[in-house]
C-alpha positions as CSV (number, residue, x, y, z in Angstrom):
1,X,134.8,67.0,7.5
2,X,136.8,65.3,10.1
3,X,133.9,64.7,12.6
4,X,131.9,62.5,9.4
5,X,135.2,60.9,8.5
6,X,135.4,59.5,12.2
7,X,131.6,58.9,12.1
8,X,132.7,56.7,8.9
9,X,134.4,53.0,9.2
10,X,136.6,52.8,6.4
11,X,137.3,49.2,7.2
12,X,133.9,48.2,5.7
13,X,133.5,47.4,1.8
14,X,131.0,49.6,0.8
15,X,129.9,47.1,-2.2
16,X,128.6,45.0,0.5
17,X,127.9,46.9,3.6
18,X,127.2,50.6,2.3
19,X,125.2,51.8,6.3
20,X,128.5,50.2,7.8
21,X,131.0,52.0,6.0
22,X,129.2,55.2,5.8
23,X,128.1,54.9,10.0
24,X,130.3,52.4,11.6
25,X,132.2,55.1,13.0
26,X,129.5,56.5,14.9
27,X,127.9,53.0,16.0
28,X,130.9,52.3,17.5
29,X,131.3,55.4,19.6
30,X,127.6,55.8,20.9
31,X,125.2,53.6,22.9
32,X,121.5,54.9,23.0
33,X,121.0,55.8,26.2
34,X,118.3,53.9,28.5
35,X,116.5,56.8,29.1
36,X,116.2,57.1,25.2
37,X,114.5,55.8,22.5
38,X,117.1,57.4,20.1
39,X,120.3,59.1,20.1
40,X,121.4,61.0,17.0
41,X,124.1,64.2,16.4
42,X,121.1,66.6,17.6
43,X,120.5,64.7,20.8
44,X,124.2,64.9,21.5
45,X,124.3,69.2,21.0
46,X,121.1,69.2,22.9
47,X,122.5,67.7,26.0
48,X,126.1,69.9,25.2
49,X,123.8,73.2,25.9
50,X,121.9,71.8,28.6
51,X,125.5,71.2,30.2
52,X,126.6,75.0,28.8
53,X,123.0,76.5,30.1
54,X,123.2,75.1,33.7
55,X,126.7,76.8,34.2
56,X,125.5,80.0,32.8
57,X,122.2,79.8,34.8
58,X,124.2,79.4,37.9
59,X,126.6,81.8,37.7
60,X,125.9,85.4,40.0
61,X,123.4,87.3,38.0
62,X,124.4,90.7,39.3
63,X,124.9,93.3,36.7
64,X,122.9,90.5,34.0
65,X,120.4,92.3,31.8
66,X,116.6,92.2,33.0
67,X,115.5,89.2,30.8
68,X,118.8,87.1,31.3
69,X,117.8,87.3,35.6
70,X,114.7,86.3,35.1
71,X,115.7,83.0,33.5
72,X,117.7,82.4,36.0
73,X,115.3,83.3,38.8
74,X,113.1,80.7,36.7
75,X,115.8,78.2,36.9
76,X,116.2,78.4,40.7
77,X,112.5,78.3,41.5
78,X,113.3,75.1,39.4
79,X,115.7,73.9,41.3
80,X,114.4,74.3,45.2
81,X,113.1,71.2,45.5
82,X,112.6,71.6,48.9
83,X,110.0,74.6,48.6
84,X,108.5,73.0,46.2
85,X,107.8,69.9,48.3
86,X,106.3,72.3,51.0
87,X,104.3,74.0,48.4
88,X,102.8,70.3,47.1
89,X,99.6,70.5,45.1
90,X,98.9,74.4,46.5
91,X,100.0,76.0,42.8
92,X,97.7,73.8,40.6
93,X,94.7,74.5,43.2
94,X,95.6,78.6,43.0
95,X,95.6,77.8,39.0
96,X,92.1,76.0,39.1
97,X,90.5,78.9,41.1
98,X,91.7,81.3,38.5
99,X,89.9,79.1,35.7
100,X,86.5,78.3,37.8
101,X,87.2,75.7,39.9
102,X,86.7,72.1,39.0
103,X,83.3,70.5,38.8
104,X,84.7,67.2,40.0
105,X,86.8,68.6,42.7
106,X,84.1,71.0,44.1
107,X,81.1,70.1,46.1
108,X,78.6,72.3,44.5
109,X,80.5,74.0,41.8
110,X,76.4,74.6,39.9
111,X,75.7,77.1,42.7
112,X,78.5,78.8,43.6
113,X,80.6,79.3,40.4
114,X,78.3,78.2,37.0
115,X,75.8,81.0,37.5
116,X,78.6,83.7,36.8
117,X,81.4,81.5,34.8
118,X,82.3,82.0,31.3
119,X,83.7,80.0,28.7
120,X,85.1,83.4,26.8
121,X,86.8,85.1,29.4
122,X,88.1,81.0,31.0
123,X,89.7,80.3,27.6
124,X,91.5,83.7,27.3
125,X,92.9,82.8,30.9
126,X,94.5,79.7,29.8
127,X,95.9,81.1,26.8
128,X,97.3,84.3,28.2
129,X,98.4,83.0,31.7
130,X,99.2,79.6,31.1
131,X,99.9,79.1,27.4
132,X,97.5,76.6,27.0
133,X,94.8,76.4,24.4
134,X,91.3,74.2,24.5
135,X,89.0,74.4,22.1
136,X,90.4,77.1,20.3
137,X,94.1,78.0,18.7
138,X,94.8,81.4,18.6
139,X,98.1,82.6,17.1
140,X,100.2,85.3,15.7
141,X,101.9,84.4,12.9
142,X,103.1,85.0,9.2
143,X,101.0,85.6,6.7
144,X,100.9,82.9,4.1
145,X,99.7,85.3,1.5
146,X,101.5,88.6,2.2
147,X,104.9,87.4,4.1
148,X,106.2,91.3,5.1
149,X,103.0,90.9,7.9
150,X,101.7,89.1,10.5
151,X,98.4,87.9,10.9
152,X,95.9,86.4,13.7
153,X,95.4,82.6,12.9
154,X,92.5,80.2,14.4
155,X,93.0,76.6,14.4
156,X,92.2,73.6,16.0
157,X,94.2,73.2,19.4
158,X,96.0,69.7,19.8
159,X,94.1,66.7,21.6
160,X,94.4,65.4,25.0
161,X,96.1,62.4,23.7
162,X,98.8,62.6,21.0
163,X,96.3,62.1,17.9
164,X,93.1,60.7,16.6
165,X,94.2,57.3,16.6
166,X,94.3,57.2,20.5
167,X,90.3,57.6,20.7
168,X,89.1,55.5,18.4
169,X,91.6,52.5,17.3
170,X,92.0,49.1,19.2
171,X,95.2,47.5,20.4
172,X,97.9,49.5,21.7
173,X,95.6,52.4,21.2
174,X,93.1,51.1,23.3
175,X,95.4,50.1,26.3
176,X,97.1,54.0,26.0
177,X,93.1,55.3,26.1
178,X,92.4,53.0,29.4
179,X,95.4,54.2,31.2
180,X,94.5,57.8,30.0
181,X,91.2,57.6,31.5
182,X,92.4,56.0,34.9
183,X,95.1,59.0,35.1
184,X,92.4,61.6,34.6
185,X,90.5,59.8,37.6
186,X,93.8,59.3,39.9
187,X,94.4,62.9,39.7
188,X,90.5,63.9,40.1
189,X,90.7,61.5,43.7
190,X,94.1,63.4,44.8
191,X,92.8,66.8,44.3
192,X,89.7,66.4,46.1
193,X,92.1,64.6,48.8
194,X,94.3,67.5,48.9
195,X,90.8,70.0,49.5
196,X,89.5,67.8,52.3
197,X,86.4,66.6,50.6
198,X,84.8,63.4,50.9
199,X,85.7,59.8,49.1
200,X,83.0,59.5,46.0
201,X,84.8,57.3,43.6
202,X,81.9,56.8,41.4
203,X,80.9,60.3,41.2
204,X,84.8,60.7,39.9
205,X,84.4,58.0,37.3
206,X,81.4,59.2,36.1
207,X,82.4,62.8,36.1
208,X,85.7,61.8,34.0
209,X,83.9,59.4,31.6
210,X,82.4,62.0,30.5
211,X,85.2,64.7,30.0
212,X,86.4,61.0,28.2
213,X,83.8,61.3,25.9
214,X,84.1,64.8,25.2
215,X,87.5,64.8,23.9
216,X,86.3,61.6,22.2
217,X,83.7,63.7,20.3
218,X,86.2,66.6,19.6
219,X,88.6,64.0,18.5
220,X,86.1,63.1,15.7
């Protein structure tokens, strides 16, 4: 009660002003942030806890429970940024040879990996080791018929880009779908920097154009 009467501006006339007197209070007190595109009561607890998380995280973990030290081994992995400097683009290249390589960042992925890759046993990889999910959702979850169970669900995973929209509508839509192509193509050139193979920018371009128009079909 007293945190919404001090969100409140009493001063106002509600007859004429009704968002004034009702939020004044809290417009008065807060600024949205520049690194925000909002800033609401939820914002505020969520930063609270971060603050309350990072002094818990910090603190000695001797005599912590098993799953309370791992989150805080997790946390300082995090945190050294100085082995993770040294470490550069070495964990995503570990991660891509656990999923088959990379067509585009190999030079003859067709010989040496196609013959004996497969799309099954890939996708269970990327959902069990790294939580991610392409072509296929898979999920455990209540059972919208019979709530005392759970049941295996399979949906559609989401899209690259945030929805439909982004493949197929112009404007703003358009510009976000360029820059989401030239990312996919900057990151293509860097990998196959970082593996010490040779410059072939329109083999990239091609190569991602067509992952483009992949997700473009999915999309529909």
């Amino acid at each position: 009660a007293a945190r919404i009467i001090q969100n409140m501006d009493t001063t106002a006339d509600p007859c004429k002003d009704f968002y004034q007197y009702a939020c004044g209070g809290w417009l008065n007190r807060h600024v949205i942030p520049e690194t925000s595109s909002r800033y609401s009561i939820f914002d505020i607890l969520r930063d609270e806890l971060e603050i309350i998380l990072k002094g818990v995280l910090e603190t000695s973990d001797q005599g912590d429970r098993e799953a309370f030290q791992k989150a805080k081994i997790l946390y300082k992995s995090c945190m050294n940024e100085g082995l993770i400097e040294q470490r550069d683009s070495l964990p995503l290249l570990e991660a891509l040879t656990m999923v088959g390589d990379w067509p585009v960042a190999s030079a003859d992925w067709n010989k040496t990996k196609e013959p004996n890759w497969s799309m099954e046993e890939k996708l269970s990889i990327m959902n069990s080791r790294f939580n991610k999910r392409v072509l296929i959702d898979m999920f455990v979850w209540t059972d919208d018929r019979d709530s005392s169970r759970h049941i295996i669900y399979i949906d559609q995973p989401s899209l690259g880009m945030p929805s439909r929209d982004y493949y197929f509508n112009g404007g703003n839509y358009q510009r976000v779908r360029e820059a989401y192509l030239q990312f996919m193509i900057t990151i293509a050139k860097m990998i196959r920097e970082d593996k010490n193979m040779s410059k072939d920018d329109s083999f990239v371009q091609e190569e991602m154009a067509k992952v483009m128009e992949l997700e473009t079909e999915i999309a529909n």
